[in-house]
C-alpha positions as CSV (number, residue, x, y, z in Angstrom):
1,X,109.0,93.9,133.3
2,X,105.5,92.5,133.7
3,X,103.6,91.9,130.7
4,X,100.4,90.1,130.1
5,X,98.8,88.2,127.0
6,X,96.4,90.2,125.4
7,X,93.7,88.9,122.7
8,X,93.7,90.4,119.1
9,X,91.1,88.4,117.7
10,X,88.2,91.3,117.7
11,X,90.9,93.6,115.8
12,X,92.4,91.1,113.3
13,X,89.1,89.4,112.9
14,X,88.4,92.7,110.6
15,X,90.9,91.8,108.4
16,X,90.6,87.6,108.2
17,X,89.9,87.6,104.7
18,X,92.5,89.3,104.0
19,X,95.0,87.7,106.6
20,X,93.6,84.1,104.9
21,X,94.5,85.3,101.6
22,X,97.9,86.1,102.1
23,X,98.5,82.5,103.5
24,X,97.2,81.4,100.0
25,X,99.9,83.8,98.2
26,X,102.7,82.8,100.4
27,X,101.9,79.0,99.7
28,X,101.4,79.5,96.1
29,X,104.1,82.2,95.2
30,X,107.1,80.1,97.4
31,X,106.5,77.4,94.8
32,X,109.5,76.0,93.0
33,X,110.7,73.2,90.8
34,X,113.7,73.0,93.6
35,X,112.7,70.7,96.1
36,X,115.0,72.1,98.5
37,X,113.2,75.5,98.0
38,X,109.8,73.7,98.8
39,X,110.9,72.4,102.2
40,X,113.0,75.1,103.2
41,X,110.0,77.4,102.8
42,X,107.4,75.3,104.1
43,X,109.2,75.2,107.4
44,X,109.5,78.9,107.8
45,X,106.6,80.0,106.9
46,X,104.3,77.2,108.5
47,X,106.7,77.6,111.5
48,X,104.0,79.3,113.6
49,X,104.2,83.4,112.9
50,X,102.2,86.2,113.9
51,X,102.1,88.1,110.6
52,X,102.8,90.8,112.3
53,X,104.0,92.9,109.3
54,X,101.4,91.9,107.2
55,X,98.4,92.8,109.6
56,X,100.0,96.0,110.0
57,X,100.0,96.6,106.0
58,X,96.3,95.4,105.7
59,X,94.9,97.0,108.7
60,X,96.4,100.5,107.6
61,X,95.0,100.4,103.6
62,X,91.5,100.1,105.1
63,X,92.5,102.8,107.5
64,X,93.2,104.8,104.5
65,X,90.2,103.7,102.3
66,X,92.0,100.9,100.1
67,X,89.2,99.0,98.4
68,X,91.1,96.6,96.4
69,X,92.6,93.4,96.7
70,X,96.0,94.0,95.8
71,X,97.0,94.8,99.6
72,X,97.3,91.2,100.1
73,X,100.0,90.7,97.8
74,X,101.8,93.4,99.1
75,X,101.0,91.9,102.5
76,X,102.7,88.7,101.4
77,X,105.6,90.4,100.0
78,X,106.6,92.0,102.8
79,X,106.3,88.4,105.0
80,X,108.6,87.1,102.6
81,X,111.1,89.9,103.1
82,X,110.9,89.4,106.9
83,X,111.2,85.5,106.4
84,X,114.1,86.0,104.4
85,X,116.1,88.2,107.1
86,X,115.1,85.3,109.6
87,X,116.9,82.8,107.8
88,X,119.7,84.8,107.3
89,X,119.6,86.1,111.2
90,X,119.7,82.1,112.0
91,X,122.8,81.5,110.0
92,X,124.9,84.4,111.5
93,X,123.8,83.7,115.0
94,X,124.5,80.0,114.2
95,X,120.7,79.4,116.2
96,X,119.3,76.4,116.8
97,X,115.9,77.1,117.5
98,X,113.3,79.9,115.5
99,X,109.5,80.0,117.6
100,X,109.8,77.0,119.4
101,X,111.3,74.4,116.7
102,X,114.4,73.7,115.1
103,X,115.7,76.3,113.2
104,X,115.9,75.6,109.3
105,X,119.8,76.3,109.1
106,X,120.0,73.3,112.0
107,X,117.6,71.0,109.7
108,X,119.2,71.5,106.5
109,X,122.2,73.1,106.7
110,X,123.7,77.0,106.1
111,X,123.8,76.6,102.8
112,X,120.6,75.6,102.3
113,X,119.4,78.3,104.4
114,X,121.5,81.8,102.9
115,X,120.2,80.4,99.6
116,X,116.5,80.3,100.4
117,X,116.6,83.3,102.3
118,X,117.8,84.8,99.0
119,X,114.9,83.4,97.2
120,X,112.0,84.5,99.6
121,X,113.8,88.2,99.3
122,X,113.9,88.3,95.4
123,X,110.5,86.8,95.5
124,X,109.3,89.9,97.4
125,X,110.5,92.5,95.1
126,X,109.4,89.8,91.9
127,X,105.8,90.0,93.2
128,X,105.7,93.7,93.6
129,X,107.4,94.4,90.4
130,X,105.1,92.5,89.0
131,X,102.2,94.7,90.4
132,X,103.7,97.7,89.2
133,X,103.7,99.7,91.9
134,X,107.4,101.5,91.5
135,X,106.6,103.6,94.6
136,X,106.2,100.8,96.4
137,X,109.3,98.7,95.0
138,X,111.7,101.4,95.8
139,X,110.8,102.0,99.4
140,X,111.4,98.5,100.2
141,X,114.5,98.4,98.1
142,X,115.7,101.1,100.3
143,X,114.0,99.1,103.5
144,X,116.3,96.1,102.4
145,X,119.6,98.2,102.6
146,X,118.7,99.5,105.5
147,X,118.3,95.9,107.0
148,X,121.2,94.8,105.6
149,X,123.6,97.6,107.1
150,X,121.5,97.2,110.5
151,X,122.8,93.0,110.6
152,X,126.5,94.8,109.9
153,X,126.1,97.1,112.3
154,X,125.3,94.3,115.2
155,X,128.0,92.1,113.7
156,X,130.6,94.7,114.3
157,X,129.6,95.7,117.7
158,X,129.8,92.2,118.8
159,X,131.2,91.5,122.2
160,X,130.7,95.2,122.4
161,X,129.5,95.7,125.9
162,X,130.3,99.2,126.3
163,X,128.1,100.1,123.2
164,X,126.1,103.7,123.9
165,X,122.5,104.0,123.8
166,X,122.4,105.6,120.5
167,X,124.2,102.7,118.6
168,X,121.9,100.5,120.0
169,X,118.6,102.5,119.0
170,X,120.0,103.2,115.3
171,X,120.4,99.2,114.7
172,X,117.4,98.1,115.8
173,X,115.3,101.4,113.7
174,X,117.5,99.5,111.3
175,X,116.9,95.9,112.1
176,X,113.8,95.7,112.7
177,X,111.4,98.9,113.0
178,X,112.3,99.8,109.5
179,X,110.4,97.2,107.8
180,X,107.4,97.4,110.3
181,X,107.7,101.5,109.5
182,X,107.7,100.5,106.0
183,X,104.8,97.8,106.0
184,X,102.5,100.4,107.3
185,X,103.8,103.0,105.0
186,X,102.9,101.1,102.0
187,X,99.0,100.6,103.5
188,X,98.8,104.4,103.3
189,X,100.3,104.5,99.7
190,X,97.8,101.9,98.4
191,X,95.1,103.7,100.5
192,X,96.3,106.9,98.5
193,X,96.4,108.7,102.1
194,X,97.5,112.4,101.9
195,X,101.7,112.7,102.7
196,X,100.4,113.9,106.0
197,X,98.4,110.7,106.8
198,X,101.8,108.8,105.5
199,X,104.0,110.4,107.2
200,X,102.1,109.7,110.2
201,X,101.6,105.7,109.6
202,X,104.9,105.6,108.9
203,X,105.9,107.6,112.6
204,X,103.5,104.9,113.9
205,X,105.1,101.4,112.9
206,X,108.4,103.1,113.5
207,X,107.3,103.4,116.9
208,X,106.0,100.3,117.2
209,X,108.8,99.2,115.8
210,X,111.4,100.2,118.5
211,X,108.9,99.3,120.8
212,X,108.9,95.7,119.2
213,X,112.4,95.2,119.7
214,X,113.0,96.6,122.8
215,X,110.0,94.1,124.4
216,X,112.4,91.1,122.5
217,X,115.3,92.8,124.1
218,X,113.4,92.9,127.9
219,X,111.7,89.5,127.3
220,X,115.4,87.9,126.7
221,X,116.3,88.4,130.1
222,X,112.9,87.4,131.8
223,X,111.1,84.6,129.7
224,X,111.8,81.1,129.7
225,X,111.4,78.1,126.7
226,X,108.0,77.3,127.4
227,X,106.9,80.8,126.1
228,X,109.4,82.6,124.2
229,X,110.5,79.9,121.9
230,X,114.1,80.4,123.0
231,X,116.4,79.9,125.1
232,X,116.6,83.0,128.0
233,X,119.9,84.5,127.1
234,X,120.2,84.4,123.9
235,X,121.3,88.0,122.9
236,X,124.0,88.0,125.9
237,X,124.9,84.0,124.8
238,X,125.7,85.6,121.7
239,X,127.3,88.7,122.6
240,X,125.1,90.8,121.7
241,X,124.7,93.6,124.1
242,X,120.9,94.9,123.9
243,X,119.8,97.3,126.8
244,X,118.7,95.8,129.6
245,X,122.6,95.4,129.3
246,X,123.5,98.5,128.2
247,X,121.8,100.5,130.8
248,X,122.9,98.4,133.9
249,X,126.4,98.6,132.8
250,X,126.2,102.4,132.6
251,X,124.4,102.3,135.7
252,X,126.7,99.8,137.9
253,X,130.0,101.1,139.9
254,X,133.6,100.0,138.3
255,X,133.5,96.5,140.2
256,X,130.2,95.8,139.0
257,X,131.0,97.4,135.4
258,X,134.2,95.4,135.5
259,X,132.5,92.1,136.4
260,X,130.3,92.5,134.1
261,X,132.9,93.4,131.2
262,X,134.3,90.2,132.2
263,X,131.5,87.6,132.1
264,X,130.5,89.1,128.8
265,X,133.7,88.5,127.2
266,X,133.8,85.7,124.5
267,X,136.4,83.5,126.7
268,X,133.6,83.8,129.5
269,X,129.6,83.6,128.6
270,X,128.5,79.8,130.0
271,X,125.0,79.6,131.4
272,X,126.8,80.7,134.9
273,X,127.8,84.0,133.7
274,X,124.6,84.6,132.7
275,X,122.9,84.3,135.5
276,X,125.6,86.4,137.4
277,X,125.0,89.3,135.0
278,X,121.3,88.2,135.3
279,X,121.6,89.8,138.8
280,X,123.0,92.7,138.2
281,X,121.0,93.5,135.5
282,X,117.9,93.2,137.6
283,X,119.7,95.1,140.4
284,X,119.9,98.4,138.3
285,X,116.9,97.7,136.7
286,X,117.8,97.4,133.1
287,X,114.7,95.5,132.3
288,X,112.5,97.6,133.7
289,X,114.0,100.5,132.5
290,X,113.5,99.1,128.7
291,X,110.0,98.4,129.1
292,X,109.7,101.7,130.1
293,X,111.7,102.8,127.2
294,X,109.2,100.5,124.9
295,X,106.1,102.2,126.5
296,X,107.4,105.3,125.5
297,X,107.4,104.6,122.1
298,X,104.0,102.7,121.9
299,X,102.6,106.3,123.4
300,X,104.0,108.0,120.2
301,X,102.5,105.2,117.9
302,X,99.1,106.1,119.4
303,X,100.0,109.7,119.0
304,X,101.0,109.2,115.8
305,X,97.4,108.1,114.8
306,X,95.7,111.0,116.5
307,X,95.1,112.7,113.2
308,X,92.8,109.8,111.6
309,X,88.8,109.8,112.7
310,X,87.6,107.2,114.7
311,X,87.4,103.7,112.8
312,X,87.4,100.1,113.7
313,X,90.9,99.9,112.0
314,X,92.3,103.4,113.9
315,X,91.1,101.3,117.1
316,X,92.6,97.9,115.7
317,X,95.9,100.0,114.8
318,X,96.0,101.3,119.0
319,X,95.3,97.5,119.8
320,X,98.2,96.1,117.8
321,X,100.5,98.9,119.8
322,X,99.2,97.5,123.5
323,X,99.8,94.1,122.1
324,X,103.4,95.1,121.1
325,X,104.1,96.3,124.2
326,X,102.0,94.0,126.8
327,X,103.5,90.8,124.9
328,X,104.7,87.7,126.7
329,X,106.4,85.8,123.6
């Protein structure tokens, strides 16, 4: 899967006072008298993210017409709901590294880790209680169960190489695209966009969203620690079968499928047996078939804005979806 870097300074540079004002309300609401909170926190969320989520929120209230300043909250609630699913992610996958540095549950400990994660999620739904919005509070209450079953779902299919298509598209909608559907959901709610114009924003980060995860999933098996942040690997280190895996084990012959079934077994899985499933993999194309997969999806995110005039933000929007889907790291 080729993919190239692509600028989106023009289309966030729309929103940078809006994007520099969330940083303020994620340094000033993570405040606590608990020290260990403070440092905890400050690693995350100074650990180098793309504020994916929270561009996504901003750049779809303007879409909408949102006038007010209250999108940035919002913004910075939903950062603190991702960041709290990362620290939790890190503990069950035992990781040692998050975007190129040590991981927080390496630094100071599980504990430590589960516990703050806790905080940064109750501190999302505090700050947008505390707005009002009920709307608003029970989608993501609903996004937040939907998260949690989607980290279930992956724990049980673990060592799972034989996992279907299907299972694997319904935890990552969980996982992942849910929260991005949501974040851009909630722009059109504080835009006070028709339920058509919702609906659709909503199609579109769920798109993106799939598409999001399936370029992590491709970019495991390509990308090395100078970009990615991570070790290439990972997912199959792990046992997590994602589908460049999935679709060259349905595509290999039974000595291939049978090797492969045995390298990814939990007895097996050294840096050796990766590489040897690296092969096959790239011999039935399982990367390249989830890019394609990913491009797919970004198509219907672009589709899914068709019914919005021409804007700076509708074209920001279509830029964030190449970005998702043309991304080296």
């Amino acid at each position: 899967m080729e993919a190239k870097n692509i600028s989106l300074d023009d289309e966030l540079g729309l929103i940078s006072e809006d994007l520099a004002r969330v940083e303020e309300v994620l340094s000033s609401e993570a405040r606590s008298e608990a020290q260990l909170i403070l440092r905890v926190s400050d690693h995350i969320l100074k650990s180098g993210g793309k504020r994916f989520r929270p561009a996504l929120l901003l750049l779809s209230s303007r879409l909408c017409g949102c006038k007010g300043g209250e999108n940035v909250f919002y913004a910075a609630a939903i950062e603190f709901a991702h960041t709290a699913t990362l620290l939790h992610d890190d503990v069950v996958d035992q990781a040692e590294v998050r975007r190129g540095k040590t991981s927080a549950n390496v630094l100071f400990g599980n504990q430590a880790s589960v516990l703050v994660g806790d905080y940064l999620l109750f501190k999302a739904f505090n700050v947008i209680h505390q707005l009002g919005n009920y709307r608003v509070l029970g989608l993501l209450n609903e996004i937040a169960l939907q998260m949690a079953e989607g980290e279930a779902f992956q724990l049980e299919n673990k060592d799972k190489i034989d996992a279907n298509e299907s299972e694997y598209f319904s935890t990552i909608i969980d996982k992942t695209a849910s929260l991005i559907s949501a974040s851009c959901q909630i722009g059109a709610i504080l835009g006070e966009a028709n339920l058509k114009q919702e609906e659709a924003l909503a199609d579109y980060g769920l798109n993106v969203g799939i598409a999001f995860q399936l370029v992590d999933d491709a970019l495991d098996y390509t990308n090395g620690m100078r970009h990615w942040g991570k070790q290439p690997g990972k997912d199959f280190m792990e046992g997590k079968a994602t589908l460049p895996l999935i679709r060259a084990y349905k595509a290999a012959g039974d000595k291939e499928r049978a090797q492969l079934k045995e390298l990814f077994s939990p007895s097996r899985r050294k840096h050796q047996d990766y590489l040897k499933a690296l092969k096959i993999i790239h011999q039935h194309r399982g990367v390249e078939y989830t890019g394609e997969k990913a491009r797919q999806h970004t198509a219907a995110a672009r589709k899914n804005l068709s019914i919005f005039p021409d804007s700076p933000y509708k074209k920001a929007l279509d830029a964030m979806a190449d970005f998702v889907v043309n991304r080296k790291y």
